[in-house]
C-alpha positions as CSV (number, residue, x, y, z in Angstrom):
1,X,3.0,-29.8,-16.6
2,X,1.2,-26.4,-16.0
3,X,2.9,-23.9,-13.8
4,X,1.7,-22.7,-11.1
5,X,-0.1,-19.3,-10.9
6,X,1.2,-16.6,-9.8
7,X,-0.1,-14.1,-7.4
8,X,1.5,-11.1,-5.9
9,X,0.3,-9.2,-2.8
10,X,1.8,-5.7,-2.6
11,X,1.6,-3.3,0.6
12,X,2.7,0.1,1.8
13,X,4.4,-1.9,5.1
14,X,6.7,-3.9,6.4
15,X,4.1,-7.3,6.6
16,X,5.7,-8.5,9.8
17,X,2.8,-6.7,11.7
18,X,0.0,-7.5,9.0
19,X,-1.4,-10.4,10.2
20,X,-4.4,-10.1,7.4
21,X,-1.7,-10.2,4.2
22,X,0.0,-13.1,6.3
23,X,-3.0,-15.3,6.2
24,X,-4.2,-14.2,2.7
25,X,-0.5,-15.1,1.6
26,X,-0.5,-18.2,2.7
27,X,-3.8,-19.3,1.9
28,X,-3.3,-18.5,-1.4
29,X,0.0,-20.7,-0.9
30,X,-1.6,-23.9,0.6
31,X,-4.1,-23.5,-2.5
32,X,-1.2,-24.1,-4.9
33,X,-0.1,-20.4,-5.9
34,X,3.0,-18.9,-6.3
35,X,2.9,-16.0,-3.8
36,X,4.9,-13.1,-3.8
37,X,4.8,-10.3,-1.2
38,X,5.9,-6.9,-1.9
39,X,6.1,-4.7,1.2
40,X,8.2,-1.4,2.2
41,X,11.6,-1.6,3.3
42,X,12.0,0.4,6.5
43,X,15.8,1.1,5.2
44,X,17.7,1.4,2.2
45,X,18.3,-2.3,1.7
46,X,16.1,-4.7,-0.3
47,X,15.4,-7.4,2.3
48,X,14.2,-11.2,1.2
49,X,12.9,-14.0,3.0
50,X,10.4,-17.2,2.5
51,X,7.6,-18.5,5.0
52,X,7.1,-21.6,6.0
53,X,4.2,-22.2,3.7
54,X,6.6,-21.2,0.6
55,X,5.7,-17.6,0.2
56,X,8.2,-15.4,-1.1
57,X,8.9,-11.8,0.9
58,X,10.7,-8.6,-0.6
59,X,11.0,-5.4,1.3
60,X,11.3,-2.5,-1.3
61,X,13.0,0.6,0.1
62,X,11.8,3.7,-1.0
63,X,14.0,7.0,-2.5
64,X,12.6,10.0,-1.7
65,X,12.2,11.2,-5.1
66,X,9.6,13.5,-5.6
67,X,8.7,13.8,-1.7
68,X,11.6,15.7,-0.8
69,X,11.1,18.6,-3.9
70,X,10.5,22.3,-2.7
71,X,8.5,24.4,-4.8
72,X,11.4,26.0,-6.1
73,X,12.5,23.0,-7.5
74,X,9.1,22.3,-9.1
75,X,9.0,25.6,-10.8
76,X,12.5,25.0,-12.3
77,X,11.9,21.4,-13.3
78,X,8.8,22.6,-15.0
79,X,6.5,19.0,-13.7
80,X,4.0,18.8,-11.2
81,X,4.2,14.9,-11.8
82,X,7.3,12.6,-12.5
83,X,7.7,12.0,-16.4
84,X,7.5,8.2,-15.8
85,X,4.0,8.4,-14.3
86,X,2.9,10.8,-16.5
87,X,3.8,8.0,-19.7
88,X,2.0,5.4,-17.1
89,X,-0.7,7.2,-16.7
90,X,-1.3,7.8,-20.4
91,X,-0.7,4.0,-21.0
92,X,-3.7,3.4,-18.3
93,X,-6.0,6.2,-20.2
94,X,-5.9,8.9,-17.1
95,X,-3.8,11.0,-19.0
96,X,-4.3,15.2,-17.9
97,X,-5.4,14.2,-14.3
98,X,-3.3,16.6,-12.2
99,X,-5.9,18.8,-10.8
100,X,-8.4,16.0,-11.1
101,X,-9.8,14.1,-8.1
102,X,-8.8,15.8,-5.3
103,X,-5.4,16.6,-7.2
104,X,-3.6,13.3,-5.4
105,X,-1.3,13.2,-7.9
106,X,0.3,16.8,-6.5
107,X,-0.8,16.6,-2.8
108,X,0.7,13.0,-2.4
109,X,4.0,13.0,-3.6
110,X,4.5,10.0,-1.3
111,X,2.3,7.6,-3.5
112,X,4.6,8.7,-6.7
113,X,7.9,8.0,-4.4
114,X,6.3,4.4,-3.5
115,X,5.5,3.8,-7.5
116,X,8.4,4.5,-8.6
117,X,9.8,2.3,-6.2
118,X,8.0,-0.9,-6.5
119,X,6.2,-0.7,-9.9
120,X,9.1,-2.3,-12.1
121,X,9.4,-5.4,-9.7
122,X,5.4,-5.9,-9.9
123,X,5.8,-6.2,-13.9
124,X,8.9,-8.2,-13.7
125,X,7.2,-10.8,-11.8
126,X,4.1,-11.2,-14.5
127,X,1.8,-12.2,-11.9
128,X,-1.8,-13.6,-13.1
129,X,-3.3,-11.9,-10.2
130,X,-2.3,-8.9,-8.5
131,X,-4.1,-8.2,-4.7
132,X,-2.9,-4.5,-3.3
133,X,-3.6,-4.5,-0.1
134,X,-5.0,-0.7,1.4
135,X,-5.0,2.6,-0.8
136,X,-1.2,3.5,-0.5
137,X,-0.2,1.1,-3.8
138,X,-3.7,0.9,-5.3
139,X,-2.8,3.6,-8.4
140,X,1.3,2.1,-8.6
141,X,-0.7,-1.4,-9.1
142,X,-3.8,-0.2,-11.6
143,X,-0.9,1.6,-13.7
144,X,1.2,-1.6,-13.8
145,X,-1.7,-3.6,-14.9
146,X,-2.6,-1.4,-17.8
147,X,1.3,-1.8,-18.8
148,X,1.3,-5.5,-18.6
149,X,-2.1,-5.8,-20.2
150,X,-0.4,-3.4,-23.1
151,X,2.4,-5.9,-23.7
152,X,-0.2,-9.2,-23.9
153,X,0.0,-10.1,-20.5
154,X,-3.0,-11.1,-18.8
155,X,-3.6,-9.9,-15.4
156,X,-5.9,-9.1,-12.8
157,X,-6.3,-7.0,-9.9
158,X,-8.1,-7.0,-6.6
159,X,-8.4,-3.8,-4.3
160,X,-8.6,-5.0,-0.7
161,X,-9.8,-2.1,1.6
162,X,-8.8,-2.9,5.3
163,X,-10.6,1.1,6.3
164,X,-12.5,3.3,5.2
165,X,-10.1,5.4,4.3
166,X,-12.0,8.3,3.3
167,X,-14.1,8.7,6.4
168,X,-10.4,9.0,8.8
169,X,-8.4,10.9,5.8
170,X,-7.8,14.3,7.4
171,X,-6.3,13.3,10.2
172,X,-7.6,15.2,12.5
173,X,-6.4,18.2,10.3
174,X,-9.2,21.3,10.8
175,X,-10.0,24.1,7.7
176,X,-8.6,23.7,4.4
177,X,-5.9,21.1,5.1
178,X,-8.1,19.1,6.8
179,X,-10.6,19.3,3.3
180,X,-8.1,18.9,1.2
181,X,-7.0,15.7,2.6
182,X,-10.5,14.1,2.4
183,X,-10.6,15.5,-0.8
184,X,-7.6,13.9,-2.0
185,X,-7.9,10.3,-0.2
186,X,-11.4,10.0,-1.8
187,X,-10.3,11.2,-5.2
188,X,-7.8,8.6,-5.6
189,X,-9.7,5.6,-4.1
190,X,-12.6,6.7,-6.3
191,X,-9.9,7.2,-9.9
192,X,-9.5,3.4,-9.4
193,X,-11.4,0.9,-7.7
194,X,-13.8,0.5,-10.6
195,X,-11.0,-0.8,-12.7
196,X,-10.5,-3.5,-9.7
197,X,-11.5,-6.8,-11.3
198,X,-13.0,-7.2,-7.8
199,X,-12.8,-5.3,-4.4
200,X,-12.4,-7.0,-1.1
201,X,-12.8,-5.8,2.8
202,X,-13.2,-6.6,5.8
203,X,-17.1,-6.1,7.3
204,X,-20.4,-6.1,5.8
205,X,-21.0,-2.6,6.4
206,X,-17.7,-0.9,4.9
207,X,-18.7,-3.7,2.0
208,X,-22.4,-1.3,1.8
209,X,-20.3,2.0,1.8
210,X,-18.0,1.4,-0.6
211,X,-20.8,0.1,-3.0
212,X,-22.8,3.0,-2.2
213,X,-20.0,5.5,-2.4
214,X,-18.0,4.5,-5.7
215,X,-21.6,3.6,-7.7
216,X,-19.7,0.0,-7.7
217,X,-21.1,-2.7,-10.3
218,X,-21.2,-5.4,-7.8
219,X,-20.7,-5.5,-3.6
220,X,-17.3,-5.9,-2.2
221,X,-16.7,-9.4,-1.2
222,X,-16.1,-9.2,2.5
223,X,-13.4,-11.6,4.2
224,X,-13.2,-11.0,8.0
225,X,-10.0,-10.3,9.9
226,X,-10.6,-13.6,11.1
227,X,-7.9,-15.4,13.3
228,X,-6.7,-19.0,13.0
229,X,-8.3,-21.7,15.4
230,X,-6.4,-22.7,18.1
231,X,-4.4,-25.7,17.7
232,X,-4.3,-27.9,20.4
233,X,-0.6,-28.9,18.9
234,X,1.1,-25.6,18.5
235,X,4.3,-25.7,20.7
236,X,4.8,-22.1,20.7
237,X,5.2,-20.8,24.3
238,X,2.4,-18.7,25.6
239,X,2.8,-14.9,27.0
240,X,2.6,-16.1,30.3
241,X,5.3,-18.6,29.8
242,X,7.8,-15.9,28.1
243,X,7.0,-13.3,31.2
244,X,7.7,-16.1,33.5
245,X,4.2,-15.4,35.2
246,X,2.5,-18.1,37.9
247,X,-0.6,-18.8,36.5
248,X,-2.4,-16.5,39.1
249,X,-1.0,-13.4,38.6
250,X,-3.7,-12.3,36.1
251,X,-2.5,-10.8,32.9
252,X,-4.1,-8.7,30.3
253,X,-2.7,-8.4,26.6
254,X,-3.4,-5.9,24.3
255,X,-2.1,-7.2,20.4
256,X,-1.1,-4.2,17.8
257,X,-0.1,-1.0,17.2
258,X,0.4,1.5,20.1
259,X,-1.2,5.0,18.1
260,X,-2.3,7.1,20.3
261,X,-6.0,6.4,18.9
262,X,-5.4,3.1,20.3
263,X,-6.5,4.0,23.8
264,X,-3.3,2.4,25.1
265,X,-2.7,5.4,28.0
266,X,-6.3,4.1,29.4
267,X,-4.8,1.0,29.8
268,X,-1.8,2.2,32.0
269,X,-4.3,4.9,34.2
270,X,-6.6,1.8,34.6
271,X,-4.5,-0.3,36.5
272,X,-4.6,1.3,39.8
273,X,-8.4,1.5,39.7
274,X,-8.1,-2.4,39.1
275,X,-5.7,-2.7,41.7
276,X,-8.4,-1.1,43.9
277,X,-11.3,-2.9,43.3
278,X,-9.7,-6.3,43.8
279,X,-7.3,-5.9,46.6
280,X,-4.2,-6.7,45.2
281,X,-1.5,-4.8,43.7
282,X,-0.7,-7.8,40.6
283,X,-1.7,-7.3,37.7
284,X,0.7,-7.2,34.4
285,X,-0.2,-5.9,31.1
286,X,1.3,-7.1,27.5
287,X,2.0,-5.2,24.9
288,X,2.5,-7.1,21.9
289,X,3.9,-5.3,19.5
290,X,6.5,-4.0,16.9
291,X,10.1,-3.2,18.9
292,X,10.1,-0.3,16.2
293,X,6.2,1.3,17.6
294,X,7.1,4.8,18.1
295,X,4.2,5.2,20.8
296,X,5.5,2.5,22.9
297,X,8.0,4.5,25.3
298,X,6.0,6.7,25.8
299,X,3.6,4.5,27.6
300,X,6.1,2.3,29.6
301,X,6.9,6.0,30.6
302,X,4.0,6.2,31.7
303,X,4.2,3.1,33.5
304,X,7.1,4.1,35.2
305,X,5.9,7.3,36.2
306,X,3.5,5.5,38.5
307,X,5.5,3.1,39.7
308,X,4.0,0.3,37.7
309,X,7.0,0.0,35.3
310,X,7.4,-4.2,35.8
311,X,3.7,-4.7,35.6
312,X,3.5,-3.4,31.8
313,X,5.4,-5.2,29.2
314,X,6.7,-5.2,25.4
315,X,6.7,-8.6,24.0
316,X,7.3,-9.5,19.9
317,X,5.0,-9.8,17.5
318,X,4.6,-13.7,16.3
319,X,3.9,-15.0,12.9
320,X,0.3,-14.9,12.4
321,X,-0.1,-18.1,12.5
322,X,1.3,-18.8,15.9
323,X,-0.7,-15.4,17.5
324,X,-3.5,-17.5,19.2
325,X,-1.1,-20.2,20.7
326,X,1.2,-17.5,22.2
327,X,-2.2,-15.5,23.2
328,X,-3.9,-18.5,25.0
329,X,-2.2,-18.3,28.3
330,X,-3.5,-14.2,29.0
331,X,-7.0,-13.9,30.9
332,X,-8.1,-11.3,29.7
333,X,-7.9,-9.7,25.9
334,X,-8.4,-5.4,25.4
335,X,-9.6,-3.9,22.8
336,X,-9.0,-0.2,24.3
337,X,-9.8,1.6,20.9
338,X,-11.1,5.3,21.2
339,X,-14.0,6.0,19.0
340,X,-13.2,6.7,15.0
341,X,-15.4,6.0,12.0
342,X,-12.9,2.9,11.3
343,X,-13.2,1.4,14.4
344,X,-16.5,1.3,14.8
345,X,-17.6,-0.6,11.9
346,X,-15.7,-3.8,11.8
347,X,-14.6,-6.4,14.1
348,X,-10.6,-5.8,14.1
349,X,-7.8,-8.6,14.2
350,X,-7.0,-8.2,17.6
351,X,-10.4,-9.1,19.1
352,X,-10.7,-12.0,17.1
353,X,-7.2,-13.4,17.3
354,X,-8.6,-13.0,21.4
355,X,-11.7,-14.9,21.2
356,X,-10.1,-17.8,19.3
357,X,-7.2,-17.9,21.8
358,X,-10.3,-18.4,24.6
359,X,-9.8,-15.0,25.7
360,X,-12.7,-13.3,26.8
361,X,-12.5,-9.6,25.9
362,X,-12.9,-6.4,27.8
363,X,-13.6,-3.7,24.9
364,X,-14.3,-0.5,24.3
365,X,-17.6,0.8,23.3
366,X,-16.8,0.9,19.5
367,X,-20.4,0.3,17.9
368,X,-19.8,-3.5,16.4
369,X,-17.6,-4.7,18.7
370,X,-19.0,-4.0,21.7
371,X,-22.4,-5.2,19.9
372,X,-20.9,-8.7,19.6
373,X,-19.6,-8.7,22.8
374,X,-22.4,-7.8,24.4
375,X,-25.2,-10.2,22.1
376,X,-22.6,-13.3,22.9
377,X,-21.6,-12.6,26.5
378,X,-18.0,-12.9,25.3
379,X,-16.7,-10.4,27.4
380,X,-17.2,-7.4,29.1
381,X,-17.8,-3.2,27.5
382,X,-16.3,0.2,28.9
383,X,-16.9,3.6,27.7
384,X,-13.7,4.4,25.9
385,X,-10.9,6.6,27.0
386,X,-12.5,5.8,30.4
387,X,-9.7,4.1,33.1
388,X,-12.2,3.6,35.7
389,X,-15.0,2.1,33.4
390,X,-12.2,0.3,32.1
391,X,-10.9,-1.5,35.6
392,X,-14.7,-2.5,36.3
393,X,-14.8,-3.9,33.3
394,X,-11.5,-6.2,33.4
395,X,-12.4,-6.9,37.0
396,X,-15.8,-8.3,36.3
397,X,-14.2,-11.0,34.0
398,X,-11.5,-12.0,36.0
399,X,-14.3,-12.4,39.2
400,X,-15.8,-15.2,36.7
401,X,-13.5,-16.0,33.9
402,X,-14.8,-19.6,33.2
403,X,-18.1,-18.3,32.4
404,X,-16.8,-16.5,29.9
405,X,-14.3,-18.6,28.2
406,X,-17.4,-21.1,28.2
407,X,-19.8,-19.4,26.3
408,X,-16.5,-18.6,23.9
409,X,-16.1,-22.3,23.1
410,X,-19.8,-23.0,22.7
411,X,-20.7,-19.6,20.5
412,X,-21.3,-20.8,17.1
413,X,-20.8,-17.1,16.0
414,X,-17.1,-17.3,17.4
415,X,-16.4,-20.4,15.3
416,X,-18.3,-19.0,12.0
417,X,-15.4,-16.0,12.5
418,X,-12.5,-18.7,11.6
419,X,-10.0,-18.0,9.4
420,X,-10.6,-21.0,7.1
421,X,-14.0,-19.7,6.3
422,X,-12.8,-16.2,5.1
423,X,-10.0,-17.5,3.2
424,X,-12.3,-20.2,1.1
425,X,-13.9,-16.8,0.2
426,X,-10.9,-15.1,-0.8
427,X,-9.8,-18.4,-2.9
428,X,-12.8,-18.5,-4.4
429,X,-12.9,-14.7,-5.6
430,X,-9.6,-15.4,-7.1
431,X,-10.8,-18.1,-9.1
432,X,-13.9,-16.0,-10.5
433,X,-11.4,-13.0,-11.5
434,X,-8.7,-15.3,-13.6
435,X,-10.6,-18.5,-14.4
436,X,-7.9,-19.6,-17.0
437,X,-5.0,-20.0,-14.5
438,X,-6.6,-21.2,-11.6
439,X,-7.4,-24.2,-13.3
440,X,-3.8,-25.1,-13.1
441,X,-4.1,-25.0,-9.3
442,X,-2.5,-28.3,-8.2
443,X,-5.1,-30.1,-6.7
């Protein structure tokens, strides 16, 4: 009988958060892979777990190795890069790179910390296809596919791009540092993702860009961050349910990380506006999110500082595919984001986990988004970073939420964003890149 492939996902992360390597996991899983996700310890122990759907999850941790040298020690130790990456990197033909695009290799020790780290498990697992998820692993997984290749093992590789990671690298960093990190982001995504047997992202214009940019053969297949339908089934309890809300207190969720680039503090300053226009002091905010987001006491400081400290609450993330179930019972989903080259060109997670939940969506005015939004009727747009424009907005939806949540379940551009959709793309790239295993895919 023909083993199953095997296909291993590897990300600079801790994947509970990742809803988008959840779902490409477990497609992949349904389909009749053998999945295995590598992701970043956030400790010194190795931790191991398996999904529902059968797919295998290892958290790395991650010595500081070559992170934590001074110059002094660099001098002394007479290397710039660690011997085992300079022997990988001659195995993968990119010896005498150092200085070479944007000098990665000596500005990012932290990429050499996380190969050194991870790239030993990737080869003992022989995958037939290997799908690195964002730019952190991209050169540990291209070097550990030119040393499996070298001992006779066949293997792929797929470059997924969630960002455009070139456009955002400096930070906000001014002068020279601020060059030198769009120097170096850009030199190491453009070393490698020609040797990608295929690249993957997530909208049609970051698919353009990266074609454009990186003189790419053929056009990165795009697969949305598209949620999972709502199933009338799931027995998950809602937000509402967990906060112990009556159903007419109104309450808003917000699903992600808490950066301030997020535009979570307009969230907080908005609600007394709402409170305002409406008449009524009531409305409660989720946060769903890690209990680990560094940003998040800050803002129920914030909270607490005017006096709405049990109106804004911090509520688990869920499984991805239990997000819409436990999103459904919200009125209203934000999308607060502040204006950045990344979020302005695709339609993120949250906003579609929202609209598949039935949420109509009060967003910001980040170009595509608020595009959507406004071409659909699925919700209502603010000027970002703006409290007031904000409240209007969330108080225009919840005067006339059923027209809304209507024109949700009717829009056949909502349902053409379902997750099944992408991931028959995603299944079907893998088949194009390693033809000779997928065949074995139990039907």
């Amino acid at each position: 009988m023909t083993s199953a492939p095997r296909l291993v996902m590897v990300v600079n992360n801790a994947v509970h958060g990742d809803s988008r390597v959840q779902r490409c996991a477990a497609a992949a899983a349904r389909a009749g892979w053998a999945v295995t996700v590598l992701g970043r310890s956030g400790d010194r122990e190795r931790h191991v777990w398996e999904t529902a759907d059968g797919v295998a999850m290892e958290l790395l941790p991650v010595p500081v190795v070559m992170a934590g040298r001074s110059f002094t020690e660099t001098v002394r130790d007479r290397f710039l890069v660690h011997p085992r990456l300079r022997e990988r990197d001659r195995m993968a033909g990119h010896r005498g790179r150092t200085l070479r695009h944007g000098a990665w290799r000596l500005l990012d020790p932290w990429l050499a910390d996380y190969e050194l780290a991870i790239a030993g498990r990737i080869e003992a697992l022989r995958p037939d296809v290997i799908h690195v998820h964002d730019r952190h692993p991209v050169p540990a997984v291209a070097r550990s596919v030119a040393a499996l290749r070298a001992a006779g093992h066949d293997v792929s590789w797929v470059l997924d791009a969630h960002e455009d990671v070139a456009a955002t690298a400096d930070r906000g960093a001014r002068g020279l540092r601020g060059w030198l990190r769009r120097r170096m982001v850009h030199g190491e995504q453009d070393e490698w993702i020609r040797e990608a047997d295929a690249v993957v992202t997530v909208s049609d214009e970051l698919a353009d860009t990266l074609w454009r940019r990186h003189r790419l053969s053929t056009r990165p297949t795009v697969v949305l961050n598209a949620a999972e339908p709502l199933r009338s089934d799931a027995a998950i309890a809602g937000l509402r349910e967990q906060l112990r809300l009556p159903a007419d207190t109104p309450l808003l969720v917000y699903s992600g990380g808490c950066a301030p680039a997020r535009g979570l503090a307009s969230v907080v300053a908005s609600i007394p506006h709402l409170d305002a226009l409406r008449g009524r002091a009531d409305t409660h905010v989720a946060l769903l999110t890690a209990p680990t987001d560094p940003y998040v006491p800050g803002l129920l400081a914030q909270a607490d500082d005017m006096g709405l400290g049990h109106r804004v609450h911090r509520v688990d993330y869920v499984p991805a595919e239990h997000i819409t179930a436990m999103l459904r019972s919200a009125d209203v989903g934000l999308v607060p984001l502040l204006r950045t080259p990344n979020h302005d060109i695709a339609l993120v997670t949250k906003y579609l986990e929202y609209l598949h939940a039935g949420l109509p969506v009060a967003c910001s005015t980040v170009r595509t988004m608020a595009a959507f939004t406004r071409t659909h009727g699925v919700g209502e747009v603010f000027t970002a970073g703006d409290p007031p424009d904000l409240a209007e907005a969330v108080a225009r939806i919840l005067d006339d939420p059923g027209t809304y949540r209507a024109r949700i379940a009717s829009s056949a551009a909502v349902a053409a964003t379902a997750w099944p959709e992408q991931a028959e793309r995603l299944l079907a790239m893998y088949a194009q890149i390693a033809p000779h295993r997928v065949s074995g895919v139990p039907g």
